[in-house]
N, C-alpha and C positions, 0 to 999 in steps of 0.2 A: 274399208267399206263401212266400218260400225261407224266412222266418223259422219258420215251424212245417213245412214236408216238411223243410228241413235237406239232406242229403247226396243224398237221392235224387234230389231235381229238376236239382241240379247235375252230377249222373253225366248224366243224360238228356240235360241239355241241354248238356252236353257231348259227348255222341256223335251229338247232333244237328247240333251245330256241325259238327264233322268231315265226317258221315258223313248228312249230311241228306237226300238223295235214297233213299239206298239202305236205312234206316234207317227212312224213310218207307214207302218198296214193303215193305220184310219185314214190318211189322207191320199191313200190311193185306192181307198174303197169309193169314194166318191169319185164318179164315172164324170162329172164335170167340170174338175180341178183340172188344168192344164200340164201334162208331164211336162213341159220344159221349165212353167214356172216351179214347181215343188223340184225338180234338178237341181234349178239355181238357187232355188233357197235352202236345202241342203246340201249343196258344195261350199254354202257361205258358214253353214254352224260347223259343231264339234260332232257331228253324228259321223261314228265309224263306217267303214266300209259292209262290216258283219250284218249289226241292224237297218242298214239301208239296201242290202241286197236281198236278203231275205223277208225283210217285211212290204221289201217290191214285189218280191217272187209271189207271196202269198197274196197281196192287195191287189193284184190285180187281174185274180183268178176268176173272182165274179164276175165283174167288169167285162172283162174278155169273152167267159161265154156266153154274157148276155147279146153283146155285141154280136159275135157267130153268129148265136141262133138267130139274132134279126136279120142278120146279111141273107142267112141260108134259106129262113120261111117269110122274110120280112111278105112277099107277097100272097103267101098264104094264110091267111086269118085265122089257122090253129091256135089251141092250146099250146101250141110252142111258142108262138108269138106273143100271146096274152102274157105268159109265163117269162120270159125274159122283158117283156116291157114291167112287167111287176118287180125284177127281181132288178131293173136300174132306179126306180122309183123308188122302191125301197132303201135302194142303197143311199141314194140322195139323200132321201128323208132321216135316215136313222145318222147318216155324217152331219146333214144340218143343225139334228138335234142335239150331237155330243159337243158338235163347236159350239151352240148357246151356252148349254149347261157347264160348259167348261170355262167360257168367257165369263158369263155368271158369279160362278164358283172363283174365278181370278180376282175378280172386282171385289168379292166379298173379303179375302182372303190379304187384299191390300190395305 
């Protein structure tokens, strides 16, 4: 597989080496990453079974009850609604901004 992605899979899985737990949680904090792609691209690096089960379990705790709460009040225009559409926005937001800053920080760093 490294023969045709070439550098990418190797950056990836290189920062999964490192940084496999925490690396795991960020990219299933953000509620609009695809689970099948972030699977297949974690079955292709070196990340363990350990940091990829447990930083699922955790990452995608938000996510989830955000999701609920919209399914449960989505027709109800409460404060619970408000509150979980803030709390997937947010998530968004605060993942889009660590992948800048990290890409960033990569480019500087080369």
């Amino acid at each position: 597989m490294e023969k045709f992605t070439g550098v990418k899979v190797q950056k990836l899985d290189e920062v999964l080496r490192r940084r496999g737990f925490a690396a795991v949680v960020g990219v299933r904090l953000v509620p609009v990453l695809p689970f099948t792609a972030i699977n297949y691209m974690a079955g292709l690096t070196s990340v363990t079974w350990r940091p990829y089960f447990f930083g699922t379990a955790i990452g995608i705790l938000p996510g989830t009850v955000s999701f609920v709460t919209l399914g449960a009040f989505g027709l109800q225009l409460g404060w619970q609604v408000q509150a979980a559409a803030a709390a997937l926005g947010l998530l968004t937001l605060v993942g889009l901004i660590t992948a800048v800053r990290r890409r960033r920080k990569d480019a500087r760093n080369v």
